[in-house]
C-alpha positions as CSV (number, residue, x, y, z in Angstrom):
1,X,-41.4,-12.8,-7.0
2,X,-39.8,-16.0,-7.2
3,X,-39.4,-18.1,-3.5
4,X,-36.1,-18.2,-3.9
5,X,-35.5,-14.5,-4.4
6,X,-38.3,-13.8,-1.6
7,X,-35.7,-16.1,0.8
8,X,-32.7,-13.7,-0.1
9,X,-34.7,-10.6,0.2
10,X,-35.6,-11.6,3.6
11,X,-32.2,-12.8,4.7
12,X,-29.7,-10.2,2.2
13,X,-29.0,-7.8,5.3
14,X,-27.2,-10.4,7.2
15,X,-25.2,-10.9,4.1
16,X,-24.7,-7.1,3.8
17,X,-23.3,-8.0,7.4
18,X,-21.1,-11.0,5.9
19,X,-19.6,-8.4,3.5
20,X,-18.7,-6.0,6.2
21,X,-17.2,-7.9,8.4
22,X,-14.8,-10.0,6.0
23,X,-14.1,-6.7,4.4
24,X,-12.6,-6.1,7.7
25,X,-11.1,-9.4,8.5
26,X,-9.5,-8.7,5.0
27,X,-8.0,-5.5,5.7
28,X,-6.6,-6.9,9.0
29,X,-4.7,-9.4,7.5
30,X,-3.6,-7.4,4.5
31,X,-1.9,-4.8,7.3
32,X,-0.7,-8.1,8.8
33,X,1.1,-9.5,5.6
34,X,2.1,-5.5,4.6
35,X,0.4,-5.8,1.2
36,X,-0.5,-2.1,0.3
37,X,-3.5,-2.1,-2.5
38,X,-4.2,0.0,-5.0
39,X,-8.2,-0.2,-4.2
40,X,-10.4,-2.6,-1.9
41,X,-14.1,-2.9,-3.2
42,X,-16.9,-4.7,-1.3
43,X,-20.5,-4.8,-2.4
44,X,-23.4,-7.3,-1.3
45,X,-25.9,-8.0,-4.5
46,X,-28.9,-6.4,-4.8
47,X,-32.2,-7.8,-5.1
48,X,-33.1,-7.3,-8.6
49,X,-29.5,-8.4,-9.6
50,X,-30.1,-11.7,-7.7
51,X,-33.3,-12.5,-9.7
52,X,-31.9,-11.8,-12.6
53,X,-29.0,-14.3,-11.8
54,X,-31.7,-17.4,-10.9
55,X,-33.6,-16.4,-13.8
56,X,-31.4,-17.3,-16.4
57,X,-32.3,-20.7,-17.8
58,X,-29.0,-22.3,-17.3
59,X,-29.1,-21.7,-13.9
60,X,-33.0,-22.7,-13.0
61,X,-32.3,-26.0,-11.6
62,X,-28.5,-25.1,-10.0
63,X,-29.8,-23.1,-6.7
64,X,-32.2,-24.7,-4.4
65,X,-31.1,-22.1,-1.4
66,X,-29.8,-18.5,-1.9
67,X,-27.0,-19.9,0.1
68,X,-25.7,-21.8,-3.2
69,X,-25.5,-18.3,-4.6
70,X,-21.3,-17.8,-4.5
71,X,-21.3,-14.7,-5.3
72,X,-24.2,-12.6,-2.6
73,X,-20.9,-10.7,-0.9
74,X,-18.0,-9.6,-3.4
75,X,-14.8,-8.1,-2.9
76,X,-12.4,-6.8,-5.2
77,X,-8.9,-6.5,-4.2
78,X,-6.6,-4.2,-6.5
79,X,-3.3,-5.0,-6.1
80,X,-0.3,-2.9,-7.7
81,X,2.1,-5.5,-9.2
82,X,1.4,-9.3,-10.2
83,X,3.4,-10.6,-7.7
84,X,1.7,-9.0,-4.9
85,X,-2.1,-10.1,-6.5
86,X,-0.4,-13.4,-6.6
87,X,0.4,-12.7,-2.6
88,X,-3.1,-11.7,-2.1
89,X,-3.9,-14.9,-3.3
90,X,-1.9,-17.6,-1.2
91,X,-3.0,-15.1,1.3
92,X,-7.1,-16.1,1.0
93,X,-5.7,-19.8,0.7
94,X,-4.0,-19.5,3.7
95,X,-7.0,-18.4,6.2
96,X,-10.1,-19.1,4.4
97,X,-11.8,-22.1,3.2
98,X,-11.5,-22.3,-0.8
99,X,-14.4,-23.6,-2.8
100,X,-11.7,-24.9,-5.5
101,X,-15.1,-26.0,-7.7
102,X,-16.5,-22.5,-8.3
103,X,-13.2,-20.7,-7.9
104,X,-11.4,-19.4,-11.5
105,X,-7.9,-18.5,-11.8
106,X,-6.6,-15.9,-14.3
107,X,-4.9,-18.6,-16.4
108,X,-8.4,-20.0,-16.7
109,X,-10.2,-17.6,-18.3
110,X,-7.9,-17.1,-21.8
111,X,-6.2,-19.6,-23.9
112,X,-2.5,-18.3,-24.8
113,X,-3.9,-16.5,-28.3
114,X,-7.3,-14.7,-26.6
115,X,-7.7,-11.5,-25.5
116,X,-9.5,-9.6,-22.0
117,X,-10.0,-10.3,-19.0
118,X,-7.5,-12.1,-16.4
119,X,-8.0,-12.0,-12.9
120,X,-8.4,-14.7,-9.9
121,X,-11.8,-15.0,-8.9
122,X,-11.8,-17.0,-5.8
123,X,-14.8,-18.2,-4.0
124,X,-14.4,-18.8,0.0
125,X,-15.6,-19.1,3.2
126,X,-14.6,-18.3,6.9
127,X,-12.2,-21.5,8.1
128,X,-13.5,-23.7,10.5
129,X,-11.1,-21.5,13.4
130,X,-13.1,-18.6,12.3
131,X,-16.5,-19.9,12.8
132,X,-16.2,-20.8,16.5
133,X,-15.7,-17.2,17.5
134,X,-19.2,-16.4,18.8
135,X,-19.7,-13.2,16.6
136,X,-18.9,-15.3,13.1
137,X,-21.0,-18.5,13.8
138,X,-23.8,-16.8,12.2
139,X,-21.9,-17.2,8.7
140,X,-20.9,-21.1,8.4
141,X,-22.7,-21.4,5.1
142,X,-21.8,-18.0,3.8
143,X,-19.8,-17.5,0.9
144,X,-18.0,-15.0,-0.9
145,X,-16.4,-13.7,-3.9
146,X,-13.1,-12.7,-3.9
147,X,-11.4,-11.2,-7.1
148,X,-7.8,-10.6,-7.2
149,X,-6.5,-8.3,-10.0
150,X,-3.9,-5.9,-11.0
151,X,-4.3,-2.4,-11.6
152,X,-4.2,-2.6,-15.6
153,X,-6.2,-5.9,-15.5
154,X,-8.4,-4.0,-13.7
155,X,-8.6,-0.9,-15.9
156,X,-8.8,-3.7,-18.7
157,X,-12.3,-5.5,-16.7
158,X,-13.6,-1.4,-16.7
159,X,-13.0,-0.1,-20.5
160,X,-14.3,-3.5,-21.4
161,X,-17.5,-3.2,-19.3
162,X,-18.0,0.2,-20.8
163,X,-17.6,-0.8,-24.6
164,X,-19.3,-4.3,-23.8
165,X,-17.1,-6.3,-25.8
166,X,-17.2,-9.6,-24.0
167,X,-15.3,-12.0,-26.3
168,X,-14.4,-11.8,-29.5
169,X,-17.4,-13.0,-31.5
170,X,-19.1,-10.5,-33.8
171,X,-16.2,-7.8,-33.4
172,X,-15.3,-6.0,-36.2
173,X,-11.8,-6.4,-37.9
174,X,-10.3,-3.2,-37.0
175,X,-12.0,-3.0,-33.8
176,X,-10.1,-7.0,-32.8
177,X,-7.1,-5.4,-34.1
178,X,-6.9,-2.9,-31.2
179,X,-8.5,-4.6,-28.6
180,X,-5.3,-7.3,-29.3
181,X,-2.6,-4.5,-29.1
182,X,-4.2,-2.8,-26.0
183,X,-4.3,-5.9,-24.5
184,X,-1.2,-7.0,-25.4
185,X,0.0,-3.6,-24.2
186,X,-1.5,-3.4,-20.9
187,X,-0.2,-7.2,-20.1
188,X,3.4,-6.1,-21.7
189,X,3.2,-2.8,-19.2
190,X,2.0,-5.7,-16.0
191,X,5.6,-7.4,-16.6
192,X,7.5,-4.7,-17.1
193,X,6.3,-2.9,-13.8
194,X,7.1,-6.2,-12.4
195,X,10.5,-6.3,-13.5
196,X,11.3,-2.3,-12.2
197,X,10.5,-3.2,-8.6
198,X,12.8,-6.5,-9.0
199,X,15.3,-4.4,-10.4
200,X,15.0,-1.6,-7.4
201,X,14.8,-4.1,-4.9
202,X,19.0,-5.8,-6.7
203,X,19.8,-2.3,-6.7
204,X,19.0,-1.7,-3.0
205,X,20.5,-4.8,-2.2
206,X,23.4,-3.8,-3.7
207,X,23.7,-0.3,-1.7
208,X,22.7,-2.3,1.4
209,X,26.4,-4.8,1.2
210,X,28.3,-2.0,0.1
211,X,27.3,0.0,3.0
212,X,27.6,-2.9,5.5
213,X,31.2,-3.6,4.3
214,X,32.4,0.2,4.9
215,X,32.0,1.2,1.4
216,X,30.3,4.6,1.2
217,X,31.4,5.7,-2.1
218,X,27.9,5.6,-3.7
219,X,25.8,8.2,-5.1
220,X,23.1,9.8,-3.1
221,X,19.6,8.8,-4.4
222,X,16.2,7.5,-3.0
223,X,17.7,4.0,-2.5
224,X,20.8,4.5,-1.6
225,X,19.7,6.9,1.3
226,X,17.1,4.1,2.5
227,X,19.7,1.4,2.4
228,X,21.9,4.2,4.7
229,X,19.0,5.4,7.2
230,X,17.9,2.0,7.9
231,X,21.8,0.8,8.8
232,X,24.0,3.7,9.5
233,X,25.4,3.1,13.0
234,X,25.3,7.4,13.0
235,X,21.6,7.3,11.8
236,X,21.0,4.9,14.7
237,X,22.9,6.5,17.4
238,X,20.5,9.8,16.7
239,X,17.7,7.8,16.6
240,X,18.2,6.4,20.1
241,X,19.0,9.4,21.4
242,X,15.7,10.8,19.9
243,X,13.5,8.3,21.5
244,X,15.2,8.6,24.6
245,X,13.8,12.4,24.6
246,X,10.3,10.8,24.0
247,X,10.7,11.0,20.4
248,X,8.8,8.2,18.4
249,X,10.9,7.3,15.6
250,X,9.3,5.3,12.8
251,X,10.2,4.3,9.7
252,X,8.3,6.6,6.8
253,X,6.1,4.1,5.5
254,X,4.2,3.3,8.4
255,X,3.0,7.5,8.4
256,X,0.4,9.0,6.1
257,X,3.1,11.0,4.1
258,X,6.5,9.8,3.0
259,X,8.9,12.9,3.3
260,X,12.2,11.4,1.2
261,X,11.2,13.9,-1.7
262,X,11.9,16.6,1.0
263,X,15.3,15.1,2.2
264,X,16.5,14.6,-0.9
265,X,15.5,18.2,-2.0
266,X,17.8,19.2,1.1
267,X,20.8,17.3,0.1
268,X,20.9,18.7,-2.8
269,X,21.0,22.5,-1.3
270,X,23.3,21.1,0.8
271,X,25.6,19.8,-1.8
272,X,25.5,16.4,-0.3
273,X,25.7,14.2,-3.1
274,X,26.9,11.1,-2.0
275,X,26.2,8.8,1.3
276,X,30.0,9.0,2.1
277,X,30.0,13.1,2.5
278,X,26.4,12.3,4.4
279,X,28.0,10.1,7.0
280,X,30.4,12.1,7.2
281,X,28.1,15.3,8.1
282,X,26.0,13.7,10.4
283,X,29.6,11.8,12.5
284,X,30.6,15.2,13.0
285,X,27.9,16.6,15.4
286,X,27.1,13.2,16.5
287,X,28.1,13.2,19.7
288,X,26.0,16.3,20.8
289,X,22.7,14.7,19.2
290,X,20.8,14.5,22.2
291,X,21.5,17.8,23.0
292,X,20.3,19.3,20.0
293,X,17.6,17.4,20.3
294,X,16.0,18.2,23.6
295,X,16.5,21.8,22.7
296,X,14.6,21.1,19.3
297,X,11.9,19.8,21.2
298,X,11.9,22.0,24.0
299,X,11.1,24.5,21.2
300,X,8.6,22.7,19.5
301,X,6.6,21.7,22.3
302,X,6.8,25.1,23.7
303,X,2.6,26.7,24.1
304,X,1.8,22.9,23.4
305,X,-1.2,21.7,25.9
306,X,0.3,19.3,28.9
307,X,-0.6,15.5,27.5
308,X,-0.2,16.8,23.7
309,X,1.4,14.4,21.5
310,X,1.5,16.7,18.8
311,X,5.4,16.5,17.3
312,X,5.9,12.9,18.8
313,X,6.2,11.0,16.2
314,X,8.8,11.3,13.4
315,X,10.2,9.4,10.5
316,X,13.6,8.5,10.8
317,X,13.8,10.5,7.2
318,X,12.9,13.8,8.7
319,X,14.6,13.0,12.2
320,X,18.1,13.2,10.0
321,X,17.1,15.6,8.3
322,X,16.2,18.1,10.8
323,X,19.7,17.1,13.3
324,X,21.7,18.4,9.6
325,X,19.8,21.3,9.4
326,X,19.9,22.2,13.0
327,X,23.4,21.5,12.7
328,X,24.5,23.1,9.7
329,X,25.1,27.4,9.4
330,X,22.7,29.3,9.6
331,X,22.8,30.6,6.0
332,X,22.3,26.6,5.0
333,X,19.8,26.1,7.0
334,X,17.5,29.1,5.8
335,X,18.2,28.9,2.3
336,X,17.0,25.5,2.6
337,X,14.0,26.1,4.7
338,X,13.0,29.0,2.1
339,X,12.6,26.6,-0.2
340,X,11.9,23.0,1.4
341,X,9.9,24.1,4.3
342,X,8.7,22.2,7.4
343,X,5.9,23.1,9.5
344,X,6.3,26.9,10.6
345,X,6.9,26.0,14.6
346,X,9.3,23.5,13.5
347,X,11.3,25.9,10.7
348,X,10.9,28.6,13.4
349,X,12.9,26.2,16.1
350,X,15.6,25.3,13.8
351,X,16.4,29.1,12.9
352,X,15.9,29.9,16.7
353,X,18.3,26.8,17.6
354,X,21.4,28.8,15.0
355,X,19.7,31.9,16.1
356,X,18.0,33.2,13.2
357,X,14.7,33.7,11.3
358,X,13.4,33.0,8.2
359,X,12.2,35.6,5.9
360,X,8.2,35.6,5.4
């Protein structure tokens, strides 16, 4: 064994710690920034992969350290659209310490004409802010690998691996063929999901100016009734009587399960089909929200242990939805639990609230 690979072998478990702890600093500041990925990856190299790295001839004379290695802690960060990987991006620029020399941007590994890969690979290390906190000072010639991809140019980077076509010497003609239209495909399918969430997000945009002007005549669908949650002065004055109860209302993103499938399932058995006839349901019993309320709860927290937080915390999505349910005839209100059911204990207190049951 070489001295160089004896020096990393001796020292690779405090870059295993490197890895760990920006994987976390990472995390953190995605959360911060609310960029959602598809898949976060982190892996420190492994011995025999480092020797084989030094080994090869064009690099005998480039590492005099294992420090000069860039690449001893890698992350891969999986980002859904190309606008959030370009987020991601601006993101590392923003609170790390870019090594612009061994750094590669997607537009710098293909000419216009080539096919494969694309992603950013950017190499960094902790800013200078980072390195006087006691437990990072340990890493101020550390660096890392960052790369920054989509999800279909990462599927790309993994049929690729598999197939081990690296370039396009030595491929046959039919094989070049397909790899160009897959590709072509994948990058085509990139743009387009692109273009769907720029699309959604005019649409809500839209729904949102309509419904701040007074205009409700829009149809009832998933954005229309997230423009209307998040600004209906009726949404909000339930709301606020809900956390005055000791509800928690959040907004359904920040829990583990988004239940707008389920409230759209129960305006439809409702015959709601538009956020006009909505308001216009939910103004109705308005006024004796908090009422409702404190007897749902009184119901639902019944048996529970004193200091339980169980049933706390609700979405605004299924906060709305239960005050129409509790509000509506009994007959609605079973039909739809038959079919679109909550929890048992929280199906049970609705019936009990319009006094009756649902059948088993």
């Amino acid at each position: 064994m070489d001295a160089l690979t004896k020096q990393f072998e001796s020292a690779r478990e405090n870059f295993v710690s490197f890895t760990a702890d920006l994987e976390s600093i990472l995390r953190k500041l995605l959360e911060h920034a609310g960029i959602e990925l598809a898949a976060l990856e982190a892996r420190t190299k492994g011995v025999d992969s480092f020797r084989g790295k030094v080994d090869r001839p064009e690099k005998k004379q480039k590492y005099k350290k294992c420090e000069d290695v860039t690449d001893l802690s890698g992350l891969r960060l999986v980002c859904y659209l190309h606008e959030e990987a370009q987020r991601v991006s601006k993101l590392l620029a923003d609170h790390f310490t870019i090594d612009i020399k061994n750094s590669k941007y997607r537009h710098e590994f293909l000419a216009a004409d080539r096919l494969g890969y694309r992603a950013d690979h950017i190499v960094i290390s902790l800013s200078p802010e980072r390195l006087k906190l006691p437990e990072l000072s340990k890493y101020k010639n550390y660096k890392a690998e960052i790369q920054v991809k989509t999800v279909l140019e990462h599927a790309w980077a993994a049929v690729d691996w598999k197939i081990r076509y690296k370039g396009q010497t030595g491929i046959p003609e039919p094989v070049l063929r397909r790899l160009y239209r897959i590709s072509a495909l994948l990058e085509g399918a990139d743009e387009d999901f692109s273009r769907v969430k720029a699309e959604t997000g005019s649409i809500r945009n839209a729904y949102s100016k309509k419904i701040k002007s007074g205009n409700l005549a829009i149809a009832l669908d998933r954005e229309s009734a997230i423009a209307f949650l998040k600004q209906s002065v009726t949404a909000n004055k339930i709301a606020a009587s809900a956390r005055r109860l000791g509800f928690r209302v959040r907004a359904a993103q920040t829990l583990n399960t988004h239940p707008m499938d389920g409230f759209l399932g129960t305006m439809e058995l409702l015959k709601i089909t538009d956020i006009d006839n909505l308001e216009r349901r939910l103004a109705l019993k308005v006024r004796s929200s908090e009422a409702v309320l404190r007897k749902f709860r009184g119901l639902v927290k019944a048996g529970e242990p004193m200091g339980s937080e169980r049933f706390d915390v609700i979405s605004r999505v299924t906060l709305v939805r239960i005050f129409l349910l509790a509000t509506s005839s009994k007959e609605d209100a079973k039909k739809v639990l038959e079919n679109i059911p909550f929890t048992k204990k929280v199906s049970d207190a609705i019936m009990t609230l319009l006094g009756g049951e649902i059948r088993e």
